[in-house]
KOLLODO-214925 format. One record per residue (C-alpha): residue in three letters; z negated, x negated, y. Coordinates in Angstrom, 3 decimals. Layout:
<pts>
[pt ALA,[Z,X,Y]];
...
</pts>
This chain:
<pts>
[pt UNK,[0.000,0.000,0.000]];
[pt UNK,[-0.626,-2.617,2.416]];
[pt UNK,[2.666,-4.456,1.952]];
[pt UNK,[4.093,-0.603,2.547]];
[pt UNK,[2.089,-0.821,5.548]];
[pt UNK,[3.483,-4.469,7.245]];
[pt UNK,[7.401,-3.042,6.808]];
[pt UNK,[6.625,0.364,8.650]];
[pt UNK,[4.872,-1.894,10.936]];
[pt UNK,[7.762,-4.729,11.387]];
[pt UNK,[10.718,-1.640,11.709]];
[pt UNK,[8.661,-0.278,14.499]];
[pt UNK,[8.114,-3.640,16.133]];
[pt UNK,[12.722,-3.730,15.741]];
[pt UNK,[13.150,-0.321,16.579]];
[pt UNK,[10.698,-1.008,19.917]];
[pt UNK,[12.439,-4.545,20.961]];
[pt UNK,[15.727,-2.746,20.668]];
[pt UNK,[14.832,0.175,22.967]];
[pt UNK,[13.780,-2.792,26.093]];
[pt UNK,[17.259,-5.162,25.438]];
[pt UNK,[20.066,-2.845,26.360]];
[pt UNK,[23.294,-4.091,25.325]];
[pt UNK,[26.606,-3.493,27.242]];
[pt UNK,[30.424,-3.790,26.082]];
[pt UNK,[33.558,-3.742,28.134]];
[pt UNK,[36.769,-5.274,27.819]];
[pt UNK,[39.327,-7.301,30.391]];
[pt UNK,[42.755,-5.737,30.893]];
[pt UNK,[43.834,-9.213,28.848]];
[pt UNK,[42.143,-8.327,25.984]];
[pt UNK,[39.010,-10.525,25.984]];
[pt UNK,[35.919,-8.808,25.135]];
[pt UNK,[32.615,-9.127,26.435]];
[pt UNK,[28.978,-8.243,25.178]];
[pt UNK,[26.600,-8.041,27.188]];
[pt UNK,[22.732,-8.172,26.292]];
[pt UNK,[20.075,-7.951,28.702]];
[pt UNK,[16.201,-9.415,28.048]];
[pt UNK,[14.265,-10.488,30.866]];
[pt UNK,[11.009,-11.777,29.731]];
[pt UNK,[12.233,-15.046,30.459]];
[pt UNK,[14.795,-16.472,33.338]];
[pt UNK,[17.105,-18.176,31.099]];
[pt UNK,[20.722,-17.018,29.912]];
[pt UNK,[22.960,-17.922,26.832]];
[pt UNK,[26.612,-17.405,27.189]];
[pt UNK,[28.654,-18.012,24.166]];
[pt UNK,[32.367,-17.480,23.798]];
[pt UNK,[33.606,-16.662,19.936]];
[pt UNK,[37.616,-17.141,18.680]];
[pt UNK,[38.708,-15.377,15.159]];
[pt UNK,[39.663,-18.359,14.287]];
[pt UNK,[37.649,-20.406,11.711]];
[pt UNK,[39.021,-22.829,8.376]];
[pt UNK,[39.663,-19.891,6.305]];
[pt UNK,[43.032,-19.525,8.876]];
[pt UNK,[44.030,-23.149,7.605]];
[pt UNK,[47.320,-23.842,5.896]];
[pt UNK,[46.741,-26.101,2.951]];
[pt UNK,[48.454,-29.357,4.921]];
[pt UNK,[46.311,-28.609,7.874]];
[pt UNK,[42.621,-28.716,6.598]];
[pt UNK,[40.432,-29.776,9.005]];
[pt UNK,[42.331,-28.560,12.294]];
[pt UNK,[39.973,-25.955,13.397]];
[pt UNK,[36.969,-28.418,13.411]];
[pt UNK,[38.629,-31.256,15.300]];
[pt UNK,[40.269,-28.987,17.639]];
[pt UNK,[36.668,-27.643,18.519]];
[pt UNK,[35.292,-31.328,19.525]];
[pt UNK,[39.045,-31.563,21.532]];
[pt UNK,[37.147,-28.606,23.811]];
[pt UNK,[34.955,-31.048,25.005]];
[pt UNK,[37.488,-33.725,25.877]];
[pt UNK,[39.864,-33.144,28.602]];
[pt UNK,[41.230,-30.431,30.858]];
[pt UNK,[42.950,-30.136,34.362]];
[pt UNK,[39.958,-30.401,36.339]];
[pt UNK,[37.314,-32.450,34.050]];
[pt UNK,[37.668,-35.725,33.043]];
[pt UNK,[36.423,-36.389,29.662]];
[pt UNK,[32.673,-36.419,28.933]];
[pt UNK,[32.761,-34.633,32.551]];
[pt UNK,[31.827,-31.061,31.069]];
[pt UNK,[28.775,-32.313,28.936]];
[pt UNK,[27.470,-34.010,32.356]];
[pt UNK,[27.679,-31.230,34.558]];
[pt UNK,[25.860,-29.102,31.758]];
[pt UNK,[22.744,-31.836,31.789]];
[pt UNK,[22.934,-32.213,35.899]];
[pt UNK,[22.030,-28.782,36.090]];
[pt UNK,[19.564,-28.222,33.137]];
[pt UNK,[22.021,-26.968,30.415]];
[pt UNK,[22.518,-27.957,26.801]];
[pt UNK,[25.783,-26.299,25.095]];
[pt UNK,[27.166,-27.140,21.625]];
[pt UNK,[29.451,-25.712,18.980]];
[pt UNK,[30.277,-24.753,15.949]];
[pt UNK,[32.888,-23.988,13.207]];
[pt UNK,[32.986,-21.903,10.133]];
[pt UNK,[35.341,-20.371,7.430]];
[pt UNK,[35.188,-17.144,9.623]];
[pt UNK,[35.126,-18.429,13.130]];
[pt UNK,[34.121,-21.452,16.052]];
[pt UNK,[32.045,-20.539,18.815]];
[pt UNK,[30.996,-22.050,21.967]];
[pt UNK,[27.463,-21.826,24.116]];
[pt UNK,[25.796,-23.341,26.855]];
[pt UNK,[21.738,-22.514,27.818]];
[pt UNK,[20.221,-22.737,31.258]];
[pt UNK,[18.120,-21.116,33.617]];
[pt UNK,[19.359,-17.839,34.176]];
[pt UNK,[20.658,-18.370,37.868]];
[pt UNK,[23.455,-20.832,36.578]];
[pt UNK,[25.528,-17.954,35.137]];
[pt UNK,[28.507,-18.480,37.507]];
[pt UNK,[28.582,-22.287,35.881]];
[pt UNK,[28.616,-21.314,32.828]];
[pt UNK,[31.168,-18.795,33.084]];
[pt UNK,[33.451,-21.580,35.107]];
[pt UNK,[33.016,-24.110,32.822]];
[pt UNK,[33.707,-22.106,29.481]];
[pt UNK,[37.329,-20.568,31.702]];
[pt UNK,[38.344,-24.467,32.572]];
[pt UNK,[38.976,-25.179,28.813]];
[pt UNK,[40.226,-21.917,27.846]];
[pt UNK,[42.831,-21.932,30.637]];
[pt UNK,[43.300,-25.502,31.131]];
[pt UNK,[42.446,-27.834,27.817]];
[pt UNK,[44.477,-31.222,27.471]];
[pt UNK,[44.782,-32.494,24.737]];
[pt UNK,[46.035,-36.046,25.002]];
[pt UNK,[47.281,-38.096,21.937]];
[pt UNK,[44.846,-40.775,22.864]];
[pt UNK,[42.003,-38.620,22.931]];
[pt UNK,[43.636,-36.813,19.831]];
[pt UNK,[43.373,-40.112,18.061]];
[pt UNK,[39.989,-41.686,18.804]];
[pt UNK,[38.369,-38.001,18.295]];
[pt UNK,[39.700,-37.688,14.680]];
[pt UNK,[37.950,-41.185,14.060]];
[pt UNK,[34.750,-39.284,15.312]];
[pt UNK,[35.403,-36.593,13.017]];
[pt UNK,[36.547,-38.945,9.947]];
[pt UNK,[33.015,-40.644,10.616]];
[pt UNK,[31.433,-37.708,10.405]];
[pt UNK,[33.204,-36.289,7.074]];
[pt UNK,[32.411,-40.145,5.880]];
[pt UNK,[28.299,-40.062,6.736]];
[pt UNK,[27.686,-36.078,5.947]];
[pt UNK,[29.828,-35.513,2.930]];
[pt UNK,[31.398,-38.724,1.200]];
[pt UNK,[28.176,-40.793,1.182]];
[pt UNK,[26.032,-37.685,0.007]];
[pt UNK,[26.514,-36.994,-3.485]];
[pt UNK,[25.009,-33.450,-3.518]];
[pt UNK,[27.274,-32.478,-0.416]];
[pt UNK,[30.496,-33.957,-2.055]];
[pt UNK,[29.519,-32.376,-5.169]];
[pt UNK,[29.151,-28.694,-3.587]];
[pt UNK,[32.577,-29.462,-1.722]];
[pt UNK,[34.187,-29.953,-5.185]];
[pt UNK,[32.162,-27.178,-6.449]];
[pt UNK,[33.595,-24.560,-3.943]];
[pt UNK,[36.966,-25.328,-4.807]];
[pt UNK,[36.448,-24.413,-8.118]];
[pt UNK,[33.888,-21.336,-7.358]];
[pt UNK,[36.567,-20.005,-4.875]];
[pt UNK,[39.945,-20.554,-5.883]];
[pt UNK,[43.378,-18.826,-4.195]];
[pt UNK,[41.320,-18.072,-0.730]];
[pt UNK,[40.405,-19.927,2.140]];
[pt UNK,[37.027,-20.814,1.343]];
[pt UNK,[38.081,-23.076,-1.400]];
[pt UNK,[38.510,-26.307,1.198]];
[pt UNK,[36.125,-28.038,3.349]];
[pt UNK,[35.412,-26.945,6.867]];
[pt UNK,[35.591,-30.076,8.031]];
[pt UNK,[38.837,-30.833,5.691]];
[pt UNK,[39.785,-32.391,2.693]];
[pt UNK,[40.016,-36.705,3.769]];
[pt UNK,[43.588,-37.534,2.944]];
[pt UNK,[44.474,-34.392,4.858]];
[pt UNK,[42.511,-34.595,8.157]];
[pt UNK,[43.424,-38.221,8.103]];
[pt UNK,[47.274,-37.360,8.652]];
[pt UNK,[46.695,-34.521,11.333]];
[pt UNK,[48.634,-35.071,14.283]];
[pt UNK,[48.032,-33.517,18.095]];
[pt UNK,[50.914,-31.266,17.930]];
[pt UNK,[48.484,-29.136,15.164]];
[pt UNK,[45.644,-29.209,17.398]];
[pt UNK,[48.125,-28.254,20.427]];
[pt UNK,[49.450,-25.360,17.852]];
[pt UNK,[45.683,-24.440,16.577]];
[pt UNK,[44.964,-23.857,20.717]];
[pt UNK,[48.238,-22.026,21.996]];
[pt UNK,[48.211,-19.587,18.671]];
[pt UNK,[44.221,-18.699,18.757]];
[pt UNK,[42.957,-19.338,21.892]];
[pt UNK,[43.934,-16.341,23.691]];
[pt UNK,[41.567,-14.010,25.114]];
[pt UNK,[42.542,-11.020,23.050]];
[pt UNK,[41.183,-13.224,19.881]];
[pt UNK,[37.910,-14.162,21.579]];
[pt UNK,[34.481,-12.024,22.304]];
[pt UNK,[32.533,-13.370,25.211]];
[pt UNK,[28.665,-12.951,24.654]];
[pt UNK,[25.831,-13.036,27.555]];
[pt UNK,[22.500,-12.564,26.651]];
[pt UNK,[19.320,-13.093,28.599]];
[pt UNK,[17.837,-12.549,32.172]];
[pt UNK,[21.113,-10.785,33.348]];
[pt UNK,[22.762,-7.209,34.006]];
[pt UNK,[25.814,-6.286,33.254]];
[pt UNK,[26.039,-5.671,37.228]];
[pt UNK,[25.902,-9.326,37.364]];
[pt UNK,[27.672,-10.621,34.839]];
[pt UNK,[30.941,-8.087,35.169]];
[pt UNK,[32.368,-9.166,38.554]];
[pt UNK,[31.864,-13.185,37.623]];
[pt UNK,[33.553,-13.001,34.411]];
[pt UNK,[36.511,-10.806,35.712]];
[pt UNK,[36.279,-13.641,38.307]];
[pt UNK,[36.912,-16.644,35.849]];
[pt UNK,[38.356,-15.007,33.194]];
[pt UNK,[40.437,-11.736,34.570]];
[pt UNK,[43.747,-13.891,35.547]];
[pt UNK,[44.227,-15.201,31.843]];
[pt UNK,[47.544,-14.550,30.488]];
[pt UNK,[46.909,-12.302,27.180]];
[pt UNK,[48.803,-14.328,24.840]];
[pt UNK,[49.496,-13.166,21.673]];
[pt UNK,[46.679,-12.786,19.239]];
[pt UNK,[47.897,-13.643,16.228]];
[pt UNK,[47.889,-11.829,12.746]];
[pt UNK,[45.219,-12.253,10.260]];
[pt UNK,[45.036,-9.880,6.842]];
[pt UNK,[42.747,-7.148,6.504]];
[pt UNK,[39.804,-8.779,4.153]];
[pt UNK,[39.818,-7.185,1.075]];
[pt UNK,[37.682,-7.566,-2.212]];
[pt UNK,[39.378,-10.001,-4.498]];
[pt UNK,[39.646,-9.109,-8.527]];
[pt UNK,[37.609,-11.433,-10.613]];
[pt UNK,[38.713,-14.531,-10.671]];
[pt UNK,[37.172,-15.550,-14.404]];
[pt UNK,[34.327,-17.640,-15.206]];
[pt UNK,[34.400,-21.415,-14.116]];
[pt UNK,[33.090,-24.655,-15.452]];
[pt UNK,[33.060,-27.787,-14.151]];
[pt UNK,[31.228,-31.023,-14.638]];
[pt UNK,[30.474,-34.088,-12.454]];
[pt UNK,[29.266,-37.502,-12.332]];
[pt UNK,[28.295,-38.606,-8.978]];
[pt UNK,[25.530,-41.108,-7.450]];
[pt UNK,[22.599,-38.717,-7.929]];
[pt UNK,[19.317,-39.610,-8.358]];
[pt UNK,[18.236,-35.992,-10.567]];
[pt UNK,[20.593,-33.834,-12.021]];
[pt UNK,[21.449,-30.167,-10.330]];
[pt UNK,[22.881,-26.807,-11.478]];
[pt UNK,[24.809,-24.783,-9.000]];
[pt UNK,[25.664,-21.377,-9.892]];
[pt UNK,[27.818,-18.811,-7.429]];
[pt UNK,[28.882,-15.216,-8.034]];
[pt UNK,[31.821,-13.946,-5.511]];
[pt UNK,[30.405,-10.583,-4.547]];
[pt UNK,[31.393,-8.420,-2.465]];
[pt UNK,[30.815,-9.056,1.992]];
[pt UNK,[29.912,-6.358,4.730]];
[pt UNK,[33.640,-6.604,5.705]];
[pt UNK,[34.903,-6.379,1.813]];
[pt UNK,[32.587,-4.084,0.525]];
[pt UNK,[33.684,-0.494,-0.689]];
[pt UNK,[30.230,1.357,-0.024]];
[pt UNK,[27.737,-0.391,2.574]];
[pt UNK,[24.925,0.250,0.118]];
[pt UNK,[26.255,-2.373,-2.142]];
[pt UNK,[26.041,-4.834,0.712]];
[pt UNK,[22.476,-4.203,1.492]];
[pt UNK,[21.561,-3.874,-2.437]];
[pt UNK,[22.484,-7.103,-2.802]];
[pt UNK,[20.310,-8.143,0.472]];
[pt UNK,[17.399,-6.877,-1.472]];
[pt UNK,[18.161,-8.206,-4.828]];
[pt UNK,[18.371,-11.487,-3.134]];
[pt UNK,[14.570,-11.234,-2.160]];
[pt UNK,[13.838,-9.935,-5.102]];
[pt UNK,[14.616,-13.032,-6.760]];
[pt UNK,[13.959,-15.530,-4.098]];
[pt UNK,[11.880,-13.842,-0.809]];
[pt UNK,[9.395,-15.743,-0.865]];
[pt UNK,[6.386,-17.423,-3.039]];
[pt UNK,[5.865,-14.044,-4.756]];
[pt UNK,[9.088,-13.875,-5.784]];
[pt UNK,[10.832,-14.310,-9.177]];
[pt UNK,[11.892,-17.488,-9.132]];
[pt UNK,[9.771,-19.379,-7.420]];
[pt UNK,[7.178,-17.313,-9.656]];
[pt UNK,[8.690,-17.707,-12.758]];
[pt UNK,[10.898,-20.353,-12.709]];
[pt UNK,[9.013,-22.708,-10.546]];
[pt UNK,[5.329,-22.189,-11.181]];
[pt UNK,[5.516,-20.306,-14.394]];
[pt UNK,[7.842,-22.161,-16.832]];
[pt UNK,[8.006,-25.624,-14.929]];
[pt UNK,[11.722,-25.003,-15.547]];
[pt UNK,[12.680,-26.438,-12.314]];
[pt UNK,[10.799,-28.674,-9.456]];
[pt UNK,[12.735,-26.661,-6.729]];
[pt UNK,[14.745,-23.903,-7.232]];
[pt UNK,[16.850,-21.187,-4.913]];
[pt UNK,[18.759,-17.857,-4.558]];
[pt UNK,[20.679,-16.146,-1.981]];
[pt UNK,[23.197,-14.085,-0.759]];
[pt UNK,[25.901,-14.322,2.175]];
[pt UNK,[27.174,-10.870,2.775]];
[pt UNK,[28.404,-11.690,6.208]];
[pt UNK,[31.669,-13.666,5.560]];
[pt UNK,[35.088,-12.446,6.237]];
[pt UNK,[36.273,-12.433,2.736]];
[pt UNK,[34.160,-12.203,-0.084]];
[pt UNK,[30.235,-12.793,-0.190]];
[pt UNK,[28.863,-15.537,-2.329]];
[pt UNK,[25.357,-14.818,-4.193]];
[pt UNK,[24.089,-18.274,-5.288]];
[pt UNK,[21.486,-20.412,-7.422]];
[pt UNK,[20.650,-23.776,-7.351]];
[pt UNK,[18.138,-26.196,-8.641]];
[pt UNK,[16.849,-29.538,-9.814]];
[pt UNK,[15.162,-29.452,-13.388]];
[pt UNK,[11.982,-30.660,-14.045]];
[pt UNK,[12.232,-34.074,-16.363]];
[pt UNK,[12.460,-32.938,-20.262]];
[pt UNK,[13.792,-29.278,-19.100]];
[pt UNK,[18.154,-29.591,-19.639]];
[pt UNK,[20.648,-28.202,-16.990]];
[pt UNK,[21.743,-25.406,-20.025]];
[pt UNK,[17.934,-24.326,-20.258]];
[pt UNK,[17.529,-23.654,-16.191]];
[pt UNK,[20.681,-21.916,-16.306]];
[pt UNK,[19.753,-19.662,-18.620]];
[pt UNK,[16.144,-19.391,-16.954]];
[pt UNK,[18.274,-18.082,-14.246]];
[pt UNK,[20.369,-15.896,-16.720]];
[pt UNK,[17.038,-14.048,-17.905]];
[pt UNK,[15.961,-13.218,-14.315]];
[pt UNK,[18.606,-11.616,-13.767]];
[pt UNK,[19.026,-9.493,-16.758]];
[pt UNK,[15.425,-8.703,-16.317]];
[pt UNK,[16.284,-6.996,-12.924]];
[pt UNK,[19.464,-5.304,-15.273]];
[pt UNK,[17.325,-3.722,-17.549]];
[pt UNK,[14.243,-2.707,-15.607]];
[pt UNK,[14.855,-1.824,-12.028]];
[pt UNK,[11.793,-3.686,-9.508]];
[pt UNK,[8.549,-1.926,-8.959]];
[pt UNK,[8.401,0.016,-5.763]];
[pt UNK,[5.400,-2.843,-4.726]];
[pt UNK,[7.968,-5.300,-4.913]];
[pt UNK,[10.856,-3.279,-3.346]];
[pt UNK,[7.995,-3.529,-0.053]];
[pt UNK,[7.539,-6.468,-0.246]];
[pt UNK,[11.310,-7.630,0.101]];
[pt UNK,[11.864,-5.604,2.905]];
[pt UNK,[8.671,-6.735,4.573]];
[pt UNK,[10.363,-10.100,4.166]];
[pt UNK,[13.437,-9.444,5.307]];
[pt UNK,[12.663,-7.558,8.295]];
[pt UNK,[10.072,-10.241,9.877]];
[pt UNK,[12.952,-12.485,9.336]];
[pt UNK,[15.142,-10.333,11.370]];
[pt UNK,[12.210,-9.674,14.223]];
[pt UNK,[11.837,-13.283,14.342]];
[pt UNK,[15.406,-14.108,15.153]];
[pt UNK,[15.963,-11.507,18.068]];
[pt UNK,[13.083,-13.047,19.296]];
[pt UNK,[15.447,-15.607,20.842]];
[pt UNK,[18.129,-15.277,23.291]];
[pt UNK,[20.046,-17.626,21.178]];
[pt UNK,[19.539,-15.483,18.216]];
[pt UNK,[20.117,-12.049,20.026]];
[pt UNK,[23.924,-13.477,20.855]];
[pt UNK,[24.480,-15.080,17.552]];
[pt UNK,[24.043,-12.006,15.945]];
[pt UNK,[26.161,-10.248,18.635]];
[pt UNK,[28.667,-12.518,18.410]];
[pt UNK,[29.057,-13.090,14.810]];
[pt UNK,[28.970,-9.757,13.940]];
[pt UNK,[31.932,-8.721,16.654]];
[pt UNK,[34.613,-11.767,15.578]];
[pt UNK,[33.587,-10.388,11.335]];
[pt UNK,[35.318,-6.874,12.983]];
[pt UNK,[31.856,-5.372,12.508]];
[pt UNK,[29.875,-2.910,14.796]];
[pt UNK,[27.407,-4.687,16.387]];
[pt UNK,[25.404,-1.655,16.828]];
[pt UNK,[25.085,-2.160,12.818]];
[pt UNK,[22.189,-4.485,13.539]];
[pt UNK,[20.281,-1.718,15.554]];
[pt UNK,[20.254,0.557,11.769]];
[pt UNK,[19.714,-2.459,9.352]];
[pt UNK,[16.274,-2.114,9.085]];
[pt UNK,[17.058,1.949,8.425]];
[pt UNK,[19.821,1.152,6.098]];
[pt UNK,[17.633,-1.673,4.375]];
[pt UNK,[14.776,1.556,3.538]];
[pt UNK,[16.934,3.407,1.523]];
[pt UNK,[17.792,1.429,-1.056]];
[pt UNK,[16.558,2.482,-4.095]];
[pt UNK,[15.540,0.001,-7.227]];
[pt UNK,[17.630,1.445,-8.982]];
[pt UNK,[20.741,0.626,-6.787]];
[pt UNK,[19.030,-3.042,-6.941]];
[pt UNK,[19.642,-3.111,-10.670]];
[pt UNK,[22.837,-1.744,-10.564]];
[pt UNK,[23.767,-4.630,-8.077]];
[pt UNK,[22.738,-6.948,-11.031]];
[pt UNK,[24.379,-5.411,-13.472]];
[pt UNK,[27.855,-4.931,-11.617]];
[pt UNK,[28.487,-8.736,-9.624]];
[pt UNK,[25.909,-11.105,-11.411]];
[pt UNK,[27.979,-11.485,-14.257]];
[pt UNK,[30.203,-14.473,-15.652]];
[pt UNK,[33.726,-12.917,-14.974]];
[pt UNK,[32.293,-13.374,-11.207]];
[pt UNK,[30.651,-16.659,-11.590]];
[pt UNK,[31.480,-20.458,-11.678]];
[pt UNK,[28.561,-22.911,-12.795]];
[pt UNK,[28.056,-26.672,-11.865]];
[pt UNK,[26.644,-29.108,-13.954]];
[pt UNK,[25.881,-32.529,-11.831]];
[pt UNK,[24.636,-35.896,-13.471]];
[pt UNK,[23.813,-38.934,-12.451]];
[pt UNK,[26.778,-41.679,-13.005]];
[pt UNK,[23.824,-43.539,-15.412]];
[pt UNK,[22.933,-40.863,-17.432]];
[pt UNK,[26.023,-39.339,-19.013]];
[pt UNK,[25.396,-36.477,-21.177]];
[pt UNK,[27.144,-34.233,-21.096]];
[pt UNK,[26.914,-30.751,-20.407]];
[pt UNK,[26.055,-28.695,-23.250]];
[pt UNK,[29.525,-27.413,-26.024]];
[pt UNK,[30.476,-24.165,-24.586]];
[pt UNK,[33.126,-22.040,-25.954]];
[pt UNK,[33.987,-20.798,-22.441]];
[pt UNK,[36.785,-23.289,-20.732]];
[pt UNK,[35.292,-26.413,-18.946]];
[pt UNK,[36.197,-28.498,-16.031]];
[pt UNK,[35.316,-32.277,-15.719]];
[pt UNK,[35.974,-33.865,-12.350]];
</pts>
């Protein structure tokens, strides 16, 4: 009852901090739309511009372009000299980064909230007026190659989830790298990134988000200001996301410079912007807390503390993708436990949930979980316009976010076991066995089909 008791309490707390941040949407006569969200216990803004336009857009001989062309933005344009944007943002008290995805790339400076008009300029200068120089093209992609080098080929558990997903997600975007495959990205050429810009860089494939100590009466008037004379472009085409048929279950294992072995398991499942009923999406939301929300949950319960199976272990689910969602496991086992027996210590959890729906107790406690998470993050201004923002360039609602909590109450265990029964099952599923390059056993004989990298 008392677990009952903290989720009524944390949906009132969401339903109350939604009624004080009004959020405003309007739309330039180019195309570019803007989100406004207003919270002014604190004099600070976040402005963040968003562009459908993320890895998963990548032809095969172009991996990597979206990424590089995002650390281009900060190079050059007609009125800043390079490194000249990142200055002004520290002269007057700003930070501002990016990002890139499979889905998207997004933008965002921070500052005190009276340095709106800056903000506004500064993000309009590289949309309008970006330059990208060969020169700069060239000593940038060594910045990027670096960075592939230090994050992904000198860390054997990130080069061995790269390989992973290319098995785990074969014929769709999400099979390369963000950041691109190395032979690839080392042959791009400025003429991509020049292409990458002109095709989706256009205000009718961006969202504009301002949150913070603002009013739309504010903001309006500036960002018709630095944004309302932008040629519309054309946005360009990208294919309705649909739910992809089973792809069969895959098996791969690899040798790599590990110091423990480590099982990765993924399920392609279906994403808010795939999925045929909505309940689905937020049945698998709870059956991911279910199994790992927390110390109380299954795994950590079971697997962790119970059976010594593994010394770390994890589950979780990515509903918010533009193509299909990915439900995953991973872990490390403890010495004398086999990568075959934590698999199928993960196997048994889940046909646990397939055969006996959770108790209602437990069904509380997820969503208590879940929910503070979600309190937590619109805490922040940051968070407020990442979830704005992300949610507008997936082609969903943002007013979704203002019923999750509602939507999140009425599932029922029952559609929780169903969720197990339906996705989290091989013909969905690829599995990763990884062993260090001195200890070569193999993974276990398996009459399904095997891949060794």
């Amino acid at each position: 009852m008392k677990t009952l008791w903290i989720a009524l309490a944390l949906s009132l707390v969401a339903v109350t901090a939604r009624a004080d941040l009004p959020t405003h949407e309007f739309q330039l006569d180019n195309g570019l739309k803007v989100l406004v969200r207003e919270d002014h216990r604190a004099p600070v803004i976040t402005v963040m511009i968003w562009f459908k336009a993320g890895s998963i857009d990548e032809a095969p001989y172009e991996t990597g372009v979206a990424h590089l062309l995002e650390h281009m933005m900060f190079r050059n344009s007609k009125h800043l000299a390079p490194g000249e944007f990142a200055r002004l943002v520290a002269r007057y008290g700003g930070s501002n980064n990016a990002f890139t995805s499979y889905d998207y790339t997004a933008y965002f400076q921070q500052y005190e909230a009276s340095r709106l008009p800056l903000a506004l300029e500064l993000e309009a200068e590289r949309l309008k007026n970006l330059r990208i120089e060969d020169d700069d093209f060239y000593r940038e992609l060594q910045v990027v190659m670096e960075e592939r080098r230090q994050r992904t080929d000198d860390q054997p558990f990130a080069l061995a989830q790269e390989k992973f997903q290319a098995v785990a997600r074969p014929g769709t975007g999400y099979a390369h790298p963000i950041i691109g495959w190395r032979d690839q990205l080392a042959q791009l050429k400025p003429e991509q990134a020049r292409s990458w810009y002109d095709r989706f860089y256009v205000p009718g494939n961006a969202t504009l988000v301002i949150a913070g100590d603002v009013t739309e009466a504010q903001a309006r008037p500036l960002v018709e200001k630095f944004f309302g004379d932008m040629p519309a472009g054309e946005t360009p085409p990208r294919p309705k996301p649909t739910l992809n048929p089973p792809a069969g279950e895959r098996r791969m294992t690899l040798h790599l410079p590990v110091r423990v072995p480590a099982l990765f398991m993924q399920y392609n499942v279906p994403s808010l912007t795939t999925v045929e009923d909505p309940a689905t999406f937020y049945a698998l939301t709870m059956l991911a807390g279910v199994l790992d929300g927390g110390l109380s949950a299954r795994v950590e319960s079971h697997l962790v503390r119970g059976q010594r199976l593994a010394a770390g272990a994890g589950a979780s689910y990515d509903g918010l993708q533009r193509g299909n969602g990915t439900f995953s496991f991973s872990a490390s086992p403890n010495p004398g436990v086999s990568l075959e027996q934590l698999e199928q210590g993960f196997l048994a959890e889940v046909r646990k949930i397939a055969d006996q729906p959770p108790s209602a107790e437990e069904m509380d406690r997820v969503r208590a979980g879940v929910l503070a998470g979600q309190v937590f993050q619109r805490d922040s201004v940051m968070g407020q316009a990442m979830e704005l923002g992300r949610l507008s360039v997936l082609g969903v609602d943002w007013r979704l976010a203002e019923r999750f909590d509602e939507n999140l109450e009425k599932v029922t265990p029952e559609q929780v076991q169903q969720a197990a029964r339906d996705w989290l099952v091989a013909e969905h599923g690829a599995v990763a066995y990884v062993y260090p390059p001195e200890s070569p056993a193999e993974a276990p004989q398996s009459t399904r089909q095997e891949a060794s990298q």
